[in-house]
One Martini backbone bead per residue (centre of mass of N, CA, C, O) as a GRO file, in nm:
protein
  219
    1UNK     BB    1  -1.831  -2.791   0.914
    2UNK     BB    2  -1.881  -2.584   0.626
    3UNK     BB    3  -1.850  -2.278   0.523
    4UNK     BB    4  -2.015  -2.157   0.223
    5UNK     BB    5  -2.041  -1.874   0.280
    6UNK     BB    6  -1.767  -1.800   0.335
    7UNK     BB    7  -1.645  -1.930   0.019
    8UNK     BB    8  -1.767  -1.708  -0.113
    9UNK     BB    9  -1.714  -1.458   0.001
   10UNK     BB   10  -1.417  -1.494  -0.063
   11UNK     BB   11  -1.464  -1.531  -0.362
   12UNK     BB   12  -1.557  -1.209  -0.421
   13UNK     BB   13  -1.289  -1.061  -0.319
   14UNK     BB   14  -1.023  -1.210  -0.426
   15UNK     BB   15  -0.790  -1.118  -0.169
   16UNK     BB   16  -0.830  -0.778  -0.145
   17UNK     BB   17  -0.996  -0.825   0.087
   18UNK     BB   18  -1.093  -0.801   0.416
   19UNK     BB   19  -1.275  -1.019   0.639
   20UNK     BB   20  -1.456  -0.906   0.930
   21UNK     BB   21  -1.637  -1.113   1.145
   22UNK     BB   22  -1.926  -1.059   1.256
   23UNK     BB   23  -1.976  -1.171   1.620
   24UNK     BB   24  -2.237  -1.050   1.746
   25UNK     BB   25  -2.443  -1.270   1.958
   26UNK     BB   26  -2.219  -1.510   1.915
   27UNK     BB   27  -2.099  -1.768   1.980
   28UNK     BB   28  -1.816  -1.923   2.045
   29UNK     BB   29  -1.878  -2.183   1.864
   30UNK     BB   30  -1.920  -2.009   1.610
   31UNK     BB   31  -1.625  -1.893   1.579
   32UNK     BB   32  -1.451  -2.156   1.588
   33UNK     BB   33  -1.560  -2.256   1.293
   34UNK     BB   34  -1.441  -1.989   1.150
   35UNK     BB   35  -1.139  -2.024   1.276
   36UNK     BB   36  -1.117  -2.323   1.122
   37UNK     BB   37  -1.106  -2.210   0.824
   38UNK     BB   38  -0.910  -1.928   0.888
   39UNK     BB   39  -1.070  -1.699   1.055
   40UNK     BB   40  -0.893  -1.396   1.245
   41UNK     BB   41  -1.118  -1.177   1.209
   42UNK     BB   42  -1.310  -0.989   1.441
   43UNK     BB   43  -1.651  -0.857   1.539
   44UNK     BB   44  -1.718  -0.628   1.796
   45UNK     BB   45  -2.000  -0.396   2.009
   46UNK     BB   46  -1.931  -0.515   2.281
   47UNK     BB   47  -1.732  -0.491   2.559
   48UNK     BB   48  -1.845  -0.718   2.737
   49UNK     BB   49  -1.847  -0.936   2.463
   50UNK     BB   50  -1.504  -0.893   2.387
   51UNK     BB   51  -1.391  -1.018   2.672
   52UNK     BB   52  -1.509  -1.272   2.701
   53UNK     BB   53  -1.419  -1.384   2.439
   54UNK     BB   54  -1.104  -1.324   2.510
   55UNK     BB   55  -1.154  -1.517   2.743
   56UNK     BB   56  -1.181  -1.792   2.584
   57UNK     BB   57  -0.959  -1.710   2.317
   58UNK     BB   58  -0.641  -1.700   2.416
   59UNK     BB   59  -0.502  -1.915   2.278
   60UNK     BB   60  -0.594  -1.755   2.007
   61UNK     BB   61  -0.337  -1.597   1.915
   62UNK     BB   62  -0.412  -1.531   1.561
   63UNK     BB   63  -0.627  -1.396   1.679
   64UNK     BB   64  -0.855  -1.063   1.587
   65UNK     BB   65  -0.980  -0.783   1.755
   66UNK     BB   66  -1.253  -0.588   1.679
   67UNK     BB   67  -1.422  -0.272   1.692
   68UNK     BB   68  -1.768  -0.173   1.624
   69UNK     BB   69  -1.857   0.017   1.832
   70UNK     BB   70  -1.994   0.231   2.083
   71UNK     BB   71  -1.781   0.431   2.259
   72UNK     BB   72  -1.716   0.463   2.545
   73UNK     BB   73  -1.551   0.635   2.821
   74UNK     BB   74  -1.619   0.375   3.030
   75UNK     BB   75  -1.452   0.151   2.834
   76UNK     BB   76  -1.166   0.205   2.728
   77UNK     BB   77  -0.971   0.012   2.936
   78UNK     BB   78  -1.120  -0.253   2.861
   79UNK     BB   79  -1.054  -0.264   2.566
   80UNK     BB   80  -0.779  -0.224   2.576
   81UNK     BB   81  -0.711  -0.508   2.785
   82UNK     BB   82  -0.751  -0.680   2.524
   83UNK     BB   83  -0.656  -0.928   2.342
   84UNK     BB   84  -0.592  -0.886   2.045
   85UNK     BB   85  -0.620  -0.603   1.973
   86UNK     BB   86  -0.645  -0.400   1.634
   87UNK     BB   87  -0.907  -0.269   1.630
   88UNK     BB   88  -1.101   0.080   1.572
   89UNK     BB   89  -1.368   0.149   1.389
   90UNK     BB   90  -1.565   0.400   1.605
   91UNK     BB   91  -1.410   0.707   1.567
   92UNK     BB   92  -1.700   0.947   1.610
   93UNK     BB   93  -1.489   1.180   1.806
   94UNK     BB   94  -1.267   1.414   1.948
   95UNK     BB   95  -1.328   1.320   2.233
   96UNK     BB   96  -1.270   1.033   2.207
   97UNK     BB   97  -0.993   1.077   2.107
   98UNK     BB   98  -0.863   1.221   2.345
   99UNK     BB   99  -0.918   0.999   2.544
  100UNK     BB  100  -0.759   0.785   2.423
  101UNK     BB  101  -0.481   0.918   2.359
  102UNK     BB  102  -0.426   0.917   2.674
  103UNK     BB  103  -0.362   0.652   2.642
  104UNK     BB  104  -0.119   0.338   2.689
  105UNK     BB  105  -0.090   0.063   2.555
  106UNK     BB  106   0.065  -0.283   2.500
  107UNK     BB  107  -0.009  -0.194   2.185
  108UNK     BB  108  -0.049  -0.175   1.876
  109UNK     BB  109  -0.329   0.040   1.693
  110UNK     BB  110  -0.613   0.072   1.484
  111UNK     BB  111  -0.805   0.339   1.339
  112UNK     BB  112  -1.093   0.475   1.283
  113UNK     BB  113  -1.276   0.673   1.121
  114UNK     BB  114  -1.590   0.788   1.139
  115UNK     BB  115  -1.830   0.855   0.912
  116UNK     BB  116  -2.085   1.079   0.810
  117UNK     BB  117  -2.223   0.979   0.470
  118UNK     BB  118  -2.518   1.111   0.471
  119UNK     BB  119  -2.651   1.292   0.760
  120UNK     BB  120  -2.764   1.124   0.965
  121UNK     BB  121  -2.876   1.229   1.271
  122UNK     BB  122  -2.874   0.888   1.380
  123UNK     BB  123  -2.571   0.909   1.328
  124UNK     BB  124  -2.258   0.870   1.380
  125UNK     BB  125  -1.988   1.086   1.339
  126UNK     BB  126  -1.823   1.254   1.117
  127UNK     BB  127  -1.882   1.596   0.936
  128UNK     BB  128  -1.658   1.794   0.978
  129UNK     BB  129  -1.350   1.861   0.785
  130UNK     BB  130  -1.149   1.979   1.014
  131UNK     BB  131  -1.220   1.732   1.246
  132UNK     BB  132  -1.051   1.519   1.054
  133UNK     BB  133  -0.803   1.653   1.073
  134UNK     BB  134  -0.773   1.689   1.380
  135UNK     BB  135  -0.771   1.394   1.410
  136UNK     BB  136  -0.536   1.313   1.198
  137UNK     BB  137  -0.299   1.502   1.411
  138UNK     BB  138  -0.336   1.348   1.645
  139UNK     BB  139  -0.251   1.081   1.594
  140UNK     BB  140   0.034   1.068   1.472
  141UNK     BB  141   0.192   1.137   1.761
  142UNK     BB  142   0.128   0.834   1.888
  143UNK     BB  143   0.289   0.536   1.963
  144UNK     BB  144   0.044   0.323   1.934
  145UNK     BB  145  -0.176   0.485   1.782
  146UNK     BB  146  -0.304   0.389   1.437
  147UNK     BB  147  -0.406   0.577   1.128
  148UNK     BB  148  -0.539   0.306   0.917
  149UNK     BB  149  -0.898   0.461   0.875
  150UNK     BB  150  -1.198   0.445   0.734
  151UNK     BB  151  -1.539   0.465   0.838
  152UNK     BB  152  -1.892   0.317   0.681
  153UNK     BB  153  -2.265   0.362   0.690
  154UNK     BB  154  -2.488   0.374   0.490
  155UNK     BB  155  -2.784   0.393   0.480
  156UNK     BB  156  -3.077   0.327   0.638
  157UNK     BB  157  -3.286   0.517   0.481
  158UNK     BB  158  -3.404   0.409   0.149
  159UNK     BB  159  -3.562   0.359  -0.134
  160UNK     BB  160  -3.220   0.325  -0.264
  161UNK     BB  161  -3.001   0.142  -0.189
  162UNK     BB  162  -2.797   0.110  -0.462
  163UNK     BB  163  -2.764   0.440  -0.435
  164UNK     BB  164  -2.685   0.516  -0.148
  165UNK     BB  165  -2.388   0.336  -0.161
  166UNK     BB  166  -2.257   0.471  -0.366
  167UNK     BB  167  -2.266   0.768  -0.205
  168UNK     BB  168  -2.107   0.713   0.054
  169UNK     BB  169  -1.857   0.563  -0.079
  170UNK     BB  170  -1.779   0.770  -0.235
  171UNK     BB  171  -1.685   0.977  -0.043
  172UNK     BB  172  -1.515   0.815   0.121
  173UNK     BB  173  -1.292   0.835  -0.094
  174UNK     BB  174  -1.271   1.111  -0.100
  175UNK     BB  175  -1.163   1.150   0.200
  176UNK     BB  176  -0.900   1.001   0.139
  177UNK     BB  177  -0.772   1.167  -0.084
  178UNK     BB  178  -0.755   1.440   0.093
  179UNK     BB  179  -0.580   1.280   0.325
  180UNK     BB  180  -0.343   1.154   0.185
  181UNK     BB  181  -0.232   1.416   0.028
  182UNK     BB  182  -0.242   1.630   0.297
  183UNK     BB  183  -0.100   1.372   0.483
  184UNK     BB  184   0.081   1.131   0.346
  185UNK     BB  185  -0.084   0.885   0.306
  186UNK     BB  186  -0.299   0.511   0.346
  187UNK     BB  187  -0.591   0.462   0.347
  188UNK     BB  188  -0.822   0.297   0.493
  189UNK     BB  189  -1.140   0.106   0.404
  190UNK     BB  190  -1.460   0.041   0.628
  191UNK     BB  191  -1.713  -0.053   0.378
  192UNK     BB  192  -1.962  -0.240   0.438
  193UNK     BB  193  -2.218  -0.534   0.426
  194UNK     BB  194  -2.408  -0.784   0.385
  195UNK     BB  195  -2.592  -0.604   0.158
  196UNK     BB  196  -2.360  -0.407   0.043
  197UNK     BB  197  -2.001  -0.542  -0.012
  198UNK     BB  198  -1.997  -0.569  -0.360
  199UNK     BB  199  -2.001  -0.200  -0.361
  200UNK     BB  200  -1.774  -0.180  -0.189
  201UNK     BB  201  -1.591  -0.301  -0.362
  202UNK     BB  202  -1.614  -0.162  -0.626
  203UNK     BB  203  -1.502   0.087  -0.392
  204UNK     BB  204  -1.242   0.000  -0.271
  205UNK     BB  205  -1.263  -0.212   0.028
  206UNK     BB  206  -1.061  -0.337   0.269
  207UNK     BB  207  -1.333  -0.371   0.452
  208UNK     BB  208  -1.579  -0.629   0.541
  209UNK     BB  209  -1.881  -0.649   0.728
  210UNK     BB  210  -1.982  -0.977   0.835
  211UNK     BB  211  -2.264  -1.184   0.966
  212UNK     BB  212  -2.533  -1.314   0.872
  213UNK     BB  213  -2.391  -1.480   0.632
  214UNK     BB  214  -2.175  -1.667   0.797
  215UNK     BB  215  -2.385  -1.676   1.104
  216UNK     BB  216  -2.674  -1.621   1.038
  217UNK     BB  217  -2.953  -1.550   1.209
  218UNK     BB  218  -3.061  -1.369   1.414
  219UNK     BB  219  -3.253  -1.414   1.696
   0.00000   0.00000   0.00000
């Protein structure tokens, strides 16, 4: 059976962005529904349920798996030794990233900075544009893992949904631009999400991470 939200989700991106479908909570059975219709990127938030989840589906070598939740540092070699891992999006502290940039993965990894781009006490992420230079300076020279992009996510409460969405993607816009320059790079973008992607694609976003529109209401 096709999935028609994920063929429209397609058609809204345009081909410019690309599409990570969160697939946390969901079975492997749903997984492979999504990545027979040709769905290569995915996405988990917790390191043993992306370690079961790729050892159940090992053999398809063409998955590739991004990590996008809160890392903590005693599983961060579990993580490494994921197959087809390709990215992670949620290097939300200097203390985080020096602690992964000490290991040596047996393949590259592609790295997001994690920005909070709200101010909100309750989320995760850097915040003091020092701290995302000094993370940016410390990835250049490490030869396996490789500063990617940055990565937001929207403000969690708010009155105006579509006015706060706006303004967390244009700072992180702000921020890539100022990295790009200072630092010579040219980083990608990941943020939106299954209720505000249409508005992160909008504000040039290169990945959208969408779970519930594609596999259903979590139960």
């Amino acid at each position: 059976m096709r999935n028609n939200n994920l063929e429209s989700i397609r058609e809204k991106l345009g081909g410019k962005t690309k599409l990570l479908a969160v697939s946390k909570t969901y079975p492997v059975e749903s997984i492979l529904r999504v990545y027979n219709q040709g769905q290569k990127d995915f996405g988990e938030n917790k390191v043993q349920d992306l370690w079961d989840k790729s050892q159940l589906l090992k053999d398809k070598k063409d998955l590739d798996w991004h990590f996008i939740g809160k890392l903590q540092s005693n599983k961060i070699n579990k993580l490494l030794a994921v197959p087809n891992l390709k990215a992670i999006h949620s290097i939300d502290s200097l203390d985080l990233l020096k602690k992964l940039l000490s290991k040596t993965p047996d393949h590259k990894i592609g790295l997001f900075l994690q920005i909070n781009t709200s101010d909100e006490v309750q989320k995760n992420g850097f915040s003091e544009v020092d701290h995302i230079h000094s993370a940016v300076e410390s990835i250049g020279s490490h030869p396996l893992f490789k500063l990617q992009g940055l990565m937001t996510i929207g403000r969690i409460r708010t009155d105006d949904f579509e006015a706060s969405a706006r303004a967390s993607f244009e700072r992180l816009v702000g921020f890539k631009k100022n990295l790009d320059s200072g630092h010579g790079l040219n980083l990608e973008l990941s943020m939106g999400m299954s209720q505000d992607y249409e508005i992160a694609v909008s504000y040039g976003s290169n990945w959208v991470r969408i779970g519930s529109l594609i596999f259903g209401q979590r139960a």
